[in-house]
DOLO-923798 format. One record per residue: residue in three letters; x, y, z of N, C-alpha, C in turn. Coordinates in steps of 0.02 Angstrom, whole numbers, plus 50000, padded with zeros to 5 digits. Last residue first. Layout:
# DOLO-923798
ALAXYZXYZXYZ...
# end
This chain:
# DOLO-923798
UNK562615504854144562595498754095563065499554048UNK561565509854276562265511454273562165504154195UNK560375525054284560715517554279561205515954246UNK559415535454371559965534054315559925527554328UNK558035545654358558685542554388559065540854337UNK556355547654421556825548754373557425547654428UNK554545542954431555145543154466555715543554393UNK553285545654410553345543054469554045543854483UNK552325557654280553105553954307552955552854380UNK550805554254202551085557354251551885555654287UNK549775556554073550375554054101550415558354164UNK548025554054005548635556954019549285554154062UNK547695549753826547655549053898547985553853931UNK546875546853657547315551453705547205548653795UNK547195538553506546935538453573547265542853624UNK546575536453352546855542953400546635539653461UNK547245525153210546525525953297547115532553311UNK546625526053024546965528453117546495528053159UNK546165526052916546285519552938546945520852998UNK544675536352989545015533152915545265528052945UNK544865537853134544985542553094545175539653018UNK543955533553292544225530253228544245536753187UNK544565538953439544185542153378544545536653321UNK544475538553625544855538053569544105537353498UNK545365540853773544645545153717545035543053682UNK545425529953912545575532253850545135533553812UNK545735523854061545275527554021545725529253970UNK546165510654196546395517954145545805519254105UNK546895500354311546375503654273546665512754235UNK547305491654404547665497154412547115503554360UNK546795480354378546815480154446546935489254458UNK545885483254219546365481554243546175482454338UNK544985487554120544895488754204545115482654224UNK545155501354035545175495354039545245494554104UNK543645509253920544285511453984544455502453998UNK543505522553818543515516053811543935516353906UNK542505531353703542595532153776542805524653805UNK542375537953556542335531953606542725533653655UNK541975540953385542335545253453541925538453507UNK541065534953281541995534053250542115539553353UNK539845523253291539985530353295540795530253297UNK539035509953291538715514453232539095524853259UNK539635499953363539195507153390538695513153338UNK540195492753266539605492253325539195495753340UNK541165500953219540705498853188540115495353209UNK541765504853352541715510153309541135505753259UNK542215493653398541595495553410541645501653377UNK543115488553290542805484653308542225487853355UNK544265499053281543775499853233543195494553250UNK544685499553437544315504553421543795503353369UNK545245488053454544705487253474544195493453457UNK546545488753367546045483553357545315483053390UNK547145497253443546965498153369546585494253349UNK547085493853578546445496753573546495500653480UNK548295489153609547685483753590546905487053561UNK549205496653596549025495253562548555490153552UNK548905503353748548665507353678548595503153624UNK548365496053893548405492353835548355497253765UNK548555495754055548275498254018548595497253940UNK549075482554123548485487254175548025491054083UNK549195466654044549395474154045548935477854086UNK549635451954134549155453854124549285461754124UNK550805443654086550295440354098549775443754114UNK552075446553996551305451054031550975447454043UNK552635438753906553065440653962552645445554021UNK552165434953781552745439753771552865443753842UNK551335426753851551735423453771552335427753796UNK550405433253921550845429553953551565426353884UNK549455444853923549975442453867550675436853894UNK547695450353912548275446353937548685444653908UNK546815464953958547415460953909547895456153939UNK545145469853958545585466853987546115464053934UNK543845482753937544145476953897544605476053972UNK542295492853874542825488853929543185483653900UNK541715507453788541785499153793542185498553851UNK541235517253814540765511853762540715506053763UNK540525525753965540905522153933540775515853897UNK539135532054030539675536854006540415531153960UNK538745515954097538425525354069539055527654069UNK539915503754042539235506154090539315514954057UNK540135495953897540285498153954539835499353975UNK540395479753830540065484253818540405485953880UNK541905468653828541295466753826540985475753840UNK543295458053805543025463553802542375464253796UNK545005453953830544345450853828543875458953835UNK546195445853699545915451553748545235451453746UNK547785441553709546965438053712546665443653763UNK549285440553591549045442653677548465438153663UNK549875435153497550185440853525549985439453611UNK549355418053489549155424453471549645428953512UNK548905405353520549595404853437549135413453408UNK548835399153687548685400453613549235407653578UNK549725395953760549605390953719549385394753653UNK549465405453887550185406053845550475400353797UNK548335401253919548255407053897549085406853857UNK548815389954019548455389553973548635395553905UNK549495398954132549945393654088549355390054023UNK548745407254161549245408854111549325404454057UNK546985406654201547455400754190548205403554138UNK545935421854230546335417354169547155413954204UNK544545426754275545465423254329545745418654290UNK543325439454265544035435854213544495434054278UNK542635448054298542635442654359543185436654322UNK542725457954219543195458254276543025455954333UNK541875451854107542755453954101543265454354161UNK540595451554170540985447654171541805446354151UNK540475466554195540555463354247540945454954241UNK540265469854070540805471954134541005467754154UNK539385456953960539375463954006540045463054033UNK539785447153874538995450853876539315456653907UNK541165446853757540765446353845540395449353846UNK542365439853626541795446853664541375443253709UNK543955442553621543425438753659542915442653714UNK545375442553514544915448953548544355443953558UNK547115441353498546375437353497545885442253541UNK548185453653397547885449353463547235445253459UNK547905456953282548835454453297548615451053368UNK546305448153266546775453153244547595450153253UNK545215440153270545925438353280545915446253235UNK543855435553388543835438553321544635436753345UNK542305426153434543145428253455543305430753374UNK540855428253550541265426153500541945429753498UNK540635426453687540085424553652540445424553588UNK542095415253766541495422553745540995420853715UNK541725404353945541655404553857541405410553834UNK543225402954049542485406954022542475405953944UNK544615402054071543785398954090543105402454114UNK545525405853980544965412854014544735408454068UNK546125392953987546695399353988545905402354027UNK545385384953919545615383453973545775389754015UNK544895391853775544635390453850544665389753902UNK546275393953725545915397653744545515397453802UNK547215381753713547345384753753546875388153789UNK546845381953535547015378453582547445383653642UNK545555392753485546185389853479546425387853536UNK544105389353423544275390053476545225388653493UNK543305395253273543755390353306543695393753384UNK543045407653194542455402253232542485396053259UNK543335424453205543315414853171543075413553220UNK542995441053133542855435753187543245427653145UNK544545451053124544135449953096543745443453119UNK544835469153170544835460553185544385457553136UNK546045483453100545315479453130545455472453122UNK546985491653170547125484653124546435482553178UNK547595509453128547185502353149547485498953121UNK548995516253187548705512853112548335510653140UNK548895530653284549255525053273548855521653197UNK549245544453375549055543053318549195538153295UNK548985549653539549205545453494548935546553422UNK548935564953631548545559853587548895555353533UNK548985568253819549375565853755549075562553677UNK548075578753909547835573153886548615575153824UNK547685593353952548235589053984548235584553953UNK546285596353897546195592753966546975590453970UNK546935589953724546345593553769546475591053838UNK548565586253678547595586253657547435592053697UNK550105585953591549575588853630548955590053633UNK550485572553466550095577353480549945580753540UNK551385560153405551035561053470550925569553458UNK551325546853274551215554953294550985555953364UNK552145534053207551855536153247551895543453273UNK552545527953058552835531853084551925534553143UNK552805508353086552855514553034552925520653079UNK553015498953161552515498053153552395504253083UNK554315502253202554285494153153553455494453128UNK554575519353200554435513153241554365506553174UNK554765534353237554625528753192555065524553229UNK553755549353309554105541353309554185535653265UNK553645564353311553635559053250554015552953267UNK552865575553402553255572653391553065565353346UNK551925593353408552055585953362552705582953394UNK552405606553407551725603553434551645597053411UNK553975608353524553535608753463552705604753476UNK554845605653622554405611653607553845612753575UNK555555597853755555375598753668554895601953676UNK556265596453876556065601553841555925603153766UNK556235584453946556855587753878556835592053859UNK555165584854008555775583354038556265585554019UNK553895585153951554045586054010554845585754071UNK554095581953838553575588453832553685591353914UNK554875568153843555225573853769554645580453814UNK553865562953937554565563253946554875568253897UNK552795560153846552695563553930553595567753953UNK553295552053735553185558453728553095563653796UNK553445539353822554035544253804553945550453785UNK552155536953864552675539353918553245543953890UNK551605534053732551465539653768551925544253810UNK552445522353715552575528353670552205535353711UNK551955515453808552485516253827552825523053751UNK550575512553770550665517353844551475520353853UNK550865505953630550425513453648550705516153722UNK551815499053532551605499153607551345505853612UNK552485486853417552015490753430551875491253525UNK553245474853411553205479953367552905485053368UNK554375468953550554005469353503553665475553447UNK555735459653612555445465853589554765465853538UNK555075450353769555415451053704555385457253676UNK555305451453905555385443553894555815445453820UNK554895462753975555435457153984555655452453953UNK554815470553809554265469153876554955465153898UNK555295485453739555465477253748555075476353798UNK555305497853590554925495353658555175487453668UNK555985510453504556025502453510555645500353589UNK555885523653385555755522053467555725511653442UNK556605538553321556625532453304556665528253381UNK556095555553297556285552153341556075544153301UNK555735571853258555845565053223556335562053286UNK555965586653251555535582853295555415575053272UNK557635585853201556995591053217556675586653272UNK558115568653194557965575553145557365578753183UNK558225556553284558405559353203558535565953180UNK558695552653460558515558853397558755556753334UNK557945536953508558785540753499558455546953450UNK557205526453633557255532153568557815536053582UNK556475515253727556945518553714556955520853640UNK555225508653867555395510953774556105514253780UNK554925494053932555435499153917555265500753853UNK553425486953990553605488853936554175493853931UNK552895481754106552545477454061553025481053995UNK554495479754202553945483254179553455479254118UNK555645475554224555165469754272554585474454238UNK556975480754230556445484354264555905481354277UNK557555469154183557835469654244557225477954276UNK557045468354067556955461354099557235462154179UNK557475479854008556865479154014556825473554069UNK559025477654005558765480954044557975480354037UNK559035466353935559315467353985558915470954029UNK558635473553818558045467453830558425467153907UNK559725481053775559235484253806558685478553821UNK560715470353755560805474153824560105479253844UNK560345466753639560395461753699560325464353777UNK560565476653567559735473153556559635469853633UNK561805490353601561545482653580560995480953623UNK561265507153603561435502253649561175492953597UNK561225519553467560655513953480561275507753545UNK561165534453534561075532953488561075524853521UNK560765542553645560935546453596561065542753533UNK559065540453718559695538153719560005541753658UNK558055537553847558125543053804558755540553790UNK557015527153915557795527153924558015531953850UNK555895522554013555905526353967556605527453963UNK554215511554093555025513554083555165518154015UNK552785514054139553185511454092553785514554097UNK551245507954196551915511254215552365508154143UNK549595514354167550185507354161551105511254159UNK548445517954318548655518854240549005512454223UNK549175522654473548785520854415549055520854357UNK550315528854542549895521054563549525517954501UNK549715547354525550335540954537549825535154538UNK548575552454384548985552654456549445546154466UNK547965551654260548225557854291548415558954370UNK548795540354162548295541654186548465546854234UNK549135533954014548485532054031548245534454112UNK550725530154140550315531454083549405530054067UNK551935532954236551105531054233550585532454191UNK553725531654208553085535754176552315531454205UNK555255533454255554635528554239553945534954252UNK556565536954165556055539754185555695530754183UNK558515536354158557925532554148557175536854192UNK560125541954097559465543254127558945536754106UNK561415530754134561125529454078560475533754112UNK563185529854140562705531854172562125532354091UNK564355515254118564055521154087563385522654120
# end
């Protein structure tokens, strides 16, 4: 069976960059097994796939290689890039539900896609969970836990002098471990994601990590609109707005390549 597939560059407005993500529009649901198949055979940090409900209602599943999981920002983006740019959907909204609940993609400003997702602020401890240290080698100045471990860093610069130990890093008893520290002029914050557990040993660009990182400097900053970028090898930017108990984050997309596959 011929199967369309898009890969998408998400989080950002040209080829190479951003975070690539797979996209497999489908008419209704392929077995659990066969789509982890195929994720594990695109080698991407993330396949999404979605089947139509209703109108502008769509039901989306994301798998990294390894597993599926519950939540993914770049790769919900991609798909909306794909329904506004490919399928010809029309409307000014699309409605993804997902394990996480029901996710809104929006047309922004500047070309830009805008998420609408749930926060989930962090909250700090004061352990060190096994693995951690070894894994960054580097000590943060402190560590908070959300669905990921978030490890705050004086500055930039030391986030992306980060050469985290996997095989450490895939000890500790968290989603991911994300390291994050203030930005330079014009940006609030910087971060990095590593997720070796669930098959990433390191995401270029990270939506859902940034539900957790938005309300965390949103209350720092003493301001709810942020300018966040992650500076990955491949790197990205994202405007994003604490809204109540939503992050909005917008980026933009760009398609690298469309096709098929045979399954």
């Amino acid at each position: 069976m011929s199967q369309p597939i898009y890969q998408v560059d998400a989080f950002s407005n040209r080829p190479f960059a951003g975070n690539p993500a797979a996209v497999c529009p489908l008419e209704s649901w392929l077995p659990a097994e066969t789509m982890q198949a195929i994720a594990a055979e695109n080698n991407l940090a993330e396949t999404a796939f979605f089947v139509p409900l209703q109108g502008a209602e769509y039901e989306i599943r994301w798998f990294t290689p390894a597993v599926e999981v519950e939540l993914c920002g770049h790769a919900t983006l991609a798909s909306a890039h794909v329904l506004y740019h490919h399928l010809s959907f029309q409307g000014p909204e699309i409605v993804f539900h997902s394990k996480s609940g029901p996710l809104r993609v929006s047309q922004g400003t500047e070309g830009r896609l805008t998420l609408d997702f749930p926060a989930r602020p962090p909250h700090p401890i004061h352990n060190h969970p096994e693995g951690l240290l070894d894994g960054l080698r580097a000590t943060p100045l402190a560590i908070l836990a959300g669905p990921d471990l978030v490890c705050l860093f004086a500055t930039e610069a030391e986030v992306r002098a980060l050469h985290p130990d996997m095989s450490h890093l895939a000890k500790v008893d968290y989603r991911a471990v994300i390291a994050t520290a203030p930005g330079p002029d014009g940006v609030d914050f910087v971060s990095r994601f590593f997720g070796p557990r669930v098959g990433v040993p390191e995401d270029p660009v990270t939506g859902s990590a940034h539900t957790t990182l938005v309300p965390y400097w949103a209350e720092r900053l003493g301001k709810t609109v942020l300018h966040a970028r992650q500076v990955s090898a491949r790197g990205g930017d994202l405007w994003c707005e604490l809204s109540g108990d939503r992050v909005l984050m917008s980026g933009h997309a760009v398609t690298y390549l469309r096709g098929e596959i045979e399954v």
